[in-house]
N, C-alpha and C positions, 0 to 999 in steps of 0.2 A: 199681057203686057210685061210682067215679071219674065215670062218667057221669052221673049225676045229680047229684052235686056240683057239675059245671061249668054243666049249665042251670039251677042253681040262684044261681051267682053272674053268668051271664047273664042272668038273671031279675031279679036286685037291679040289677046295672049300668044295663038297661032300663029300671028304675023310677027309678033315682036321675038317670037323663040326664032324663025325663018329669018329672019333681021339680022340675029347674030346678039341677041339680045341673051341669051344663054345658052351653054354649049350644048349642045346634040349629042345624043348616042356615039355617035363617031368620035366625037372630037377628046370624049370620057374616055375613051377605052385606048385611044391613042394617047392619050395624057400617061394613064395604068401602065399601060404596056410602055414608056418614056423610065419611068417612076419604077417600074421592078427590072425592067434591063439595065438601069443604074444601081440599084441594088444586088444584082449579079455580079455587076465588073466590081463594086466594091467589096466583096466577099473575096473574090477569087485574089484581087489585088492582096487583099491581107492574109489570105492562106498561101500566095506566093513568097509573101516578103516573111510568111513566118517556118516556110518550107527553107527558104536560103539562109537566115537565120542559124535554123537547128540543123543544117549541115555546114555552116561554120563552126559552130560549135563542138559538132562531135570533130570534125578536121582540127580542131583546137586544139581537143583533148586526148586525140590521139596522138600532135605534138609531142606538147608538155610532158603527157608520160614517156616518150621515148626518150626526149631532149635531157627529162631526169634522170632516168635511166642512165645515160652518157655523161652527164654530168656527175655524178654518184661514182660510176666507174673511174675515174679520174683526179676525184676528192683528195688523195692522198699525195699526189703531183703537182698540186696545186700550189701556191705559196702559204708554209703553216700547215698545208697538209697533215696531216698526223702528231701535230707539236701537239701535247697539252701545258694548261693554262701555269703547270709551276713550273716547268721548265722553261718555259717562252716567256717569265715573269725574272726568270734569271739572269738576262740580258737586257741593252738598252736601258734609258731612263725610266721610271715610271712614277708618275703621281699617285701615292697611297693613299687609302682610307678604310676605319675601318668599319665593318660591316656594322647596321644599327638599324632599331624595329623598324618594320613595315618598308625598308628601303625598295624601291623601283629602281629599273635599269634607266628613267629617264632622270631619276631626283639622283641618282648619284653620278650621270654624266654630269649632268645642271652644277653641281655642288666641285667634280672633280676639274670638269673644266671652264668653271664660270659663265659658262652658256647652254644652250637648247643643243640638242643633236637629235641626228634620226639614227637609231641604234638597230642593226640588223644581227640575227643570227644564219646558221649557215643554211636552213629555210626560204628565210626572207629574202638574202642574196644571191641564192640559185634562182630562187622564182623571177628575179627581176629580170636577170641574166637571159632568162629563157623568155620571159616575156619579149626583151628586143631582139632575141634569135627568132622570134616569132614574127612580130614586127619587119623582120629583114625578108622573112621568109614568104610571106604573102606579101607583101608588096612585088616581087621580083623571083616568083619559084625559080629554082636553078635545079633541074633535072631531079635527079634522084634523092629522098629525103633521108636517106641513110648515109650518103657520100657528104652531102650537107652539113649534117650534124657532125658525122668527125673527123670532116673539117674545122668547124666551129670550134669544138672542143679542143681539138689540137691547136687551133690556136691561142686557147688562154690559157692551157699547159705554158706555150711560149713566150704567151705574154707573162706571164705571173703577176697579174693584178687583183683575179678574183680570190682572194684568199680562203681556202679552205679551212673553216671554222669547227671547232670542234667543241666538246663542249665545254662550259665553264668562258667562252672567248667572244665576243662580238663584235661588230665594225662598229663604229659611230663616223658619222659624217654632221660638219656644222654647216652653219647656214652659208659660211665661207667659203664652205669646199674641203676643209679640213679634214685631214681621216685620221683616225684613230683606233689603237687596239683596247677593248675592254678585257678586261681579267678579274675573275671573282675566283680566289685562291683562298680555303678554308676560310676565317672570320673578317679576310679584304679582300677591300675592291681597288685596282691597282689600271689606270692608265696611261699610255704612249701612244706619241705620234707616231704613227706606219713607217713614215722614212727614217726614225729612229733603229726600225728592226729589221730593215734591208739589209 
């Protein structure tokens, strides 16, 4: 009696897997095979985008180092070019102070010009420089990247706005738009507006 009871609810269980009542062999292994061919594309997606990545990258860097390059070569032609900070403190107005412990380039802009500036050395402002010659340069290549560059560079010889910093000397820009030369000349710090020194 037990015995028939049980091929009896083998007999339902059979019918109810045939039903659709739980998946089959087939239906397992098509799910798997769904399940790791989606985890393929997704692998390959991310070693795609991290393949274009790192040849942006090195195209970056191989930029930047040239764009330096060109930009260094030309430092001297630049506006300020070659001035140091006591002779180019000789001319024009300049708001004095003088030098005192622990001073920052940003507490004595703060203090000389009654406000916040972003103070660049001549690092900072090549690097920017080259960053939107980069910026120009991928968005729209223009043939050859050596004709390019000095181009570029010839023309901020022409323009004379990026002022070649030398040491002791920094830009400050205020929140205004203001520009400004900094000068630290033995125990002062001495400020002027840019169009002061034109």
């Amino acid at each position: 009696m037990s015995t028939d009871k049980h091929s009896r609810t083998s007999a339902t269980e059979v019918k109810a897997q045939e039903s659709g009542g739980s998946k089959g062999p087939r239906e397992k292994s098509f799910l798997r095979s769904l399940i790791f061919l989606f985890v393929i594309v997704a692998i390959a997606a991310t070693v795609a985008d991290f393949r274009s990545e790192h040849v942006v990258d090195d195209d970056k860097a191989a930029f930047v180092s040239q764009a330096e390059q060109a930009i260094d070569a030309v430092k001297a032609d630049l506006w300020l070019g070659g001035m140091a900070a006591e002779s180019l403190t000789e001319q024009g107005d300049w708001n004095r102070l003088n030098d005192y412990a622990r001073s920052t380039l940003d507490d004595v802009v703060n203090k000389l010009l009654g406000t916040t500036a972003v103070v660049y050395d001549w690092s900072g402002l090549k690097m920017e420089e080259i960053d939107r010659l980069w910026k120009a340069w991928e968005a729209a290549p223009q043939g050859d990247l050596n004709t390019y560059l000095a181009d570029a560079v010839a023309a901020l010889v022409a323009a004379q706005e990026l002022p070649g910093l030398e040491g002791g000397l920094w830009l400050a820009v205020t929140p205004d738009g203001g520009r400004y030369i900094l000068a630290s000349v033995g125990e002062q710090w001495a400020i002027c507006p840019e169009e002061a020194l034109r």
